[in-house]
N, C-alpha and C positions, 0 to 999 in steps of 0.2 A: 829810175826807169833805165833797162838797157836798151842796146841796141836792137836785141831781139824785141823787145817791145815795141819799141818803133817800126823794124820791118816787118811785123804780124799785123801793128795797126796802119800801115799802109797799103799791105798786101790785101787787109778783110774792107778795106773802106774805099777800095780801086775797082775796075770794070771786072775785076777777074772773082770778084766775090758777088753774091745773089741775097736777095732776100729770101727766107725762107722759114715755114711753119713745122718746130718741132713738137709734138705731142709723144710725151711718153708713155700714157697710162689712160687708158679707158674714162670719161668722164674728169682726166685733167684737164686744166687751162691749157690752151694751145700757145707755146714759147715764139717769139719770134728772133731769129739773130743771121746772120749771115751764114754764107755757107760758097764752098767752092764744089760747084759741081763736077765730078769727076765718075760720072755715068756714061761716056762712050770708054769702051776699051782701049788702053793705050800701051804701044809698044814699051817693054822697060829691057831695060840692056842684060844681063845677065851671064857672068861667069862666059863672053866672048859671043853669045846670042841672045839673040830678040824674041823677047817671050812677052804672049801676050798677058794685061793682065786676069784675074779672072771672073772679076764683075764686077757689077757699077759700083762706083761707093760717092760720097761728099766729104770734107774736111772743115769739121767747125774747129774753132780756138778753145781750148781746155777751158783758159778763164773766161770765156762768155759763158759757157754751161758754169763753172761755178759761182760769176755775179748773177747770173737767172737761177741758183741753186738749185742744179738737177746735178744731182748723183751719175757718174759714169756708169754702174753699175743697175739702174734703170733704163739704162737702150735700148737695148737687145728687144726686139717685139714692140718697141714705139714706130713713132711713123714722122718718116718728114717729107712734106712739098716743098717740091723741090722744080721750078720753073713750069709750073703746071702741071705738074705729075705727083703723084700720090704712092711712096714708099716706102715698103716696112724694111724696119732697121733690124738686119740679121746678125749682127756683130758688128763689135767697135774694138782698136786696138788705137791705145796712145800713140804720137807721135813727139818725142821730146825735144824742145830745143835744147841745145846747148846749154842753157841753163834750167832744165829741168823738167819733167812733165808739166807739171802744173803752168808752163809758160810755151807749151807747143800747142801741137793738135791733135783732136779725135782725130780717128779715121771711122766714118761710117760705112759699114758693107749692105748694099741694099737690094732688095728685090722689088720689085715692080708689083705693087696691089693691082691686081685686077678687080 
């Protein structure tokens, strides 16, 4: 185990991570795993200004999706609840840690199912 293991699994298992239901696909099992909500817009620094970002998304751990075995390439059009709110997942782009994809995070980009 690295270090990165360690502060992914104390970062998903602390107040700043959520319970949350992924569903990928129409009539799949509904997955359950954490998730960092990152659905209000947040200032990010940029090239000496503040840009906002540009829409809600959550951050699950790479390796929960692959010990729940779901495909990153399944996302796109699934849905996740996400603190009472019901979200379709309009793109996902990895986040890698320093040792790798497979040991960061999604990034989920989401829109708001009405």
């Amino acid at each position: 185990m690295s270090v990165w293991d360690v502060h992914y699994t104390a970062l998903y298992n602390s107040l700043l991570a959520v319970d949350a239901v992924l569903t990928v696909a129409c009539g799949d099992v509904p997955i359950e795993l954490r998730a960092i909500d990152k659905t209000v817009p947040q200032m990010n620094s940029f090239q000496g200004a503040d840009v906002a970002t540009i829409g809600p998304a959550a951050h699950v751990r790479a390796s929960e999706l692959a010990e729940k075995d779901v495909d990153p390439d399944t996302l796109d059009g699934g849905m996740l609840t996400l603190n009472g709110k019901d979200w379709k997942i309009i793109n996902h782009q990895p986040i890698p840690a320093p040792t790798g994809e497979a040991f960061g995070e999604v990034r989920l980009s989401l829109d708001e199912r009405r």
